[in-house]
N, C-alpha and C positions, 0 to 999 in steps of 0.2 A: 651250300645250304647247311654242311654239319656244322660250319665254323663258327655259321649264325648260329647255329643252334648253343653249339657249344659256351661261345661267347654269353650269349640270352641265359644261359642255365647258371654260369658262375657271377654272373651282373644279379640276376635275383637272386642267386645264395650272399651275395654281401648284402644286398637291401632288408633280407631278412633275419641276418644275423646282425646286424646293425642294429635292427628295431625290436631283438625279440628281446621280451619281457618289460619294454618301454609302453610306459603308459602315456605317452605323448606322441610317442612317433618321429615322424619328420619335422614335429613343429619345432623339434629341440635347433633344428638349423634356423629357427627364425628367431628362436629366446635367445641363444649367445652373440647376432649384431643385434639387438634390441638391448641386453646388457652394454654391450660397448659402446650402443649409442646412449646410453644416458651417462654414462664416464663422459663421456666425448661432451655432451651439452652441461655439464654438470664444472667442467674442467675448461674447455678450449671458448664457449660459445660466451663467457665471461670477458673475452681478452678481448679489449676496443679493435684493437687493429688485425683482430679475424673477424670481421664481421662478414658475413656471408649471407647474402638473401636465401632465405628456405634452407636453413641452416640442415635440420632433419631431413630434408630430401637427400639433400647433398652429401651428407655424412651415411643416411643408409643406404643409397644407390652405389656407394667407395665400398662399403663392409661387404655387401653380399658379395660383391667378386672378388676379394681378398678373404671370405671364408671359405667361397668354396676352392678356391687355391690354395690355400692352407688344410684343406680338407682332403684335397684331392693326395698333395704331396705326403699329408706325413700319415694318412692311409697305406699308401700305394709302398712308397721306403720300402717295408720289409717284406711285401707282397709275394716276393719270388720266392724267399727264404722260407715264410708262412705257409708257402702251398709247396715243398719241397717234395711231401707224402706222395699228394696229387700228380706232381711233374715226373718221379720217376717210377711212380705206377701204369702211368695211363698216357697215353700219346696224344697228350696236349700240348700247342706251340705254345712254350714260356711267355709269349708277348702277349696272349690273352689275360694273362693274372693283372699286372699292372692297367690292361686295358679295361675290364670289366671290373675295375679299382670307379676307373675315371667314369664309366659311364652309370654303373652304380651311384657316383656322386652328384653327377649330370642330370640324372634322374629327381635327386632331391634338391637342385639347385632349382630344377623348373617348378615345384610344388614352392618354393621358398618365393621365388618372382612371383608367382600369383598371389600367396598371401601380403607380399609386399607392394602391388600392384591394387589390392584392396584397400588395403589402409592408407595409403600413402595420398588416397584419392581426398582424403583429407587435409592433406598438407600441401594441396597445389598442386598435385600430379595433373599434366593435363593428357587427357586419354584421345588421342590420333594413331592414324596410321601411319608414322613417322616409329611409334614404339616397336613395332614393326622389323625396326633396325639391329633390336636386340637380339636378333635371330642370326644373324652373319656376327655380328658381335660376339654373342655369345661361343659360335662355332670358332672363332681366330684364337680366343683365350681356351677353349678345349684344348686346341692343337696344340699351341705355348706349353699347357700346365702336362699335356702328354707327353710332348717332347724332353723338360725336366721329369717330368714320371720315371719314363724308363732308362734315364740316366742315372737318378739316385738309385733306382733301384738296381741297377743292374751293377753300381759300385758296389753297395752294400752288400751284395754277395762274398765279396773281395776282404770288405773293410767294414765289420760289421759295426764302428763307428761314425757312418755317413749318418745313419739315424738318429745318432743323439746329437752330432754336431748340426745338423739338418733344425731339430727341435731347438736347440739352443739358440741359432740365429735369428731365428723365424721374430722372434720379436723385434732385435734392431731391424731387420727389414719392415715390417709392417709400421713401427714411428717413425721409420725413416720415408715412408709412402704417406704423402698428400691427403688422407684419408677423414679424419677427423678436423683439418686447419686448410689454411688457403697454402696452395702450392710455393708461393713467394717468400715461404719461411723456408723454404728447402732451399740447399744452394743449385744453382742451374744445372752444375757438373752432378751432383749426385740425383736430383731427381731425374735426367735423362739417360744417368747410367743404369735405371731402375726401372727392368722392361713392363717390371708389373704397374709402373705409373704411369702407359703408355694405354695399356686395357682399360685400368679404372677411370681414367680420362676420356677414354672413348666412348664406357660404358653410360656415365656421367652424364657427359656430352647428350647421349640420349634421352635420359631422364630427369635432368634437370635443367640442364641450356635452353634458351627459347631458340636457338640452330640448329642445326644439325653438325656432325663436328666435320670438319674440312676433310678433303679427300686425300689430302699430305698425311692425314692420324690413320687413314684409313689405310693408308698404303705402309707404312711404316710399322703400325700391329700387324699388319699381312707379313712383312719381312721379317719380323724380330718371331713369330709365330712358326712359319715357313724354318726359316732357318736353325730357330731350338731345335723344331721336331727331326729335321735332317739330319742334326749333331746329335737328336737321341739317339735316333734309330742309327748312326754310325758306329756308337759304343757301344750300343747292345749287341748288333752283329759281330763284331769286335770280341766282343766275351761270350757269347752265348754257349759256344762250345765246352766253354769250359764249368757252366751252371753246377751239370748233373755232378760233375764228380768235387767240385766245391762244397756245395748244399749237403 
């Protein structure tokens, strides 16, 4: 129970150093994919041979789960370094910083789905209990983007260039994910070497597909999800010992 506690106490200290002195709040995680979806309609929804039915669905049900992985990650980066004070004051397990990173973000990704889940209701969302799905969904891409979590972060200790190289990439990754345009523009090898086009596909799948997506997608985000986190948590253990006198 302290650890919940603990965890709960530094999850609301980022939500509200996040938000203070914002006079929008959370809604700022819903105005930057609503910016990049009118790039996106502005740019992609012109090109004949992307034509996508519910263009707008399709494009902001890709953005929210690529911002809040982009949110999650380049948050989280310097987490350990940031709370270095905290860590070798007070006898809190290091693996909390980066984790109430992620559910601090967790927290405003669910305020983000409901406003999306609102409006969207205009653009052909159709409201079943199939949405439902977004809930295991949601939980597979937590694990995923924690697994990379505590991996960057736990370089970055090391290498305090994991973070800018991190930020630097992050755009070829993100035009290189199926997000804005139909997946058929991507070559096959790169978008299956892209585990984040594995989540937005599934997530997708749920909110735009008239299916539900196959249990091969379902198993396969389990694995690519499963298996980050094992490889986070293998590094961090790896280096942990050596944080306090790094930092």
């Amino acid at each position: 129970m302290q650890n919940i506690s603990r965890i709960y106490a530094l999850s609301k200290r980022n939500i509200i150093l996040r938000y203070k002195n914002s006079l929008v709040g959370f809604f700022w995680g819903f105005f930057k994919p609503l910016l990049y979806l009118m790039i996106f309609i502005a740019v992609f929804s012109k090109i004949p041979s992307n034509h996508i039915d519910n263009y707008i669905l399709y494009v902001t049900s890709g953005l929210i789960f690529w911002f809040f992985f982009s949110n999650v990650t380049n948050q989280s980066v310097g987490s350990i370094i940031g709370s270095s004070g905290l860590i070798k004051s007070l006898n809190i397990p290091v693996i909390f910083f980066p984790l109430s990173e992620i559910i601090g973000e967790l927290f405003n990704f669910v305020l983000t789905i409901v406003v999306f889940l609102i409006i969207m209701y205009w653009f052909g969302i159709s409201y079943s209990p199939r949405l439902l799905m977004i809930i295991p969904c949601l939980l597979l891409f937590s694990l995923f983007s924690f697994g990379v979590t505590i991996f960057l972060s736990s370089i970055n200790v090391f290498f305090r260039d994991v973070g800018i190289l991190w930020t630097t990439i992050q755009p070829a990754i993100f035009y290189l994910t199926p997000i804005g345009y139909d997946e058929k523009f991507v070559p096959t090898i790169i978008a299956r070497g892209n585990p984040i086009y594995y989540f937005i596909k599934l997530g997708r799948g749920i909110f735009h597909e008239p299916q539900l997506p196959p249990l091969d997608l379902w198993m396969q985000c389990t694995a690519i999800a499963v298996g980050t986190f094992l490889f986070g948590i293998f590094v961090f253990n790896k280096l942990k010992n050596q944080f306090i006198s790094t930092i």
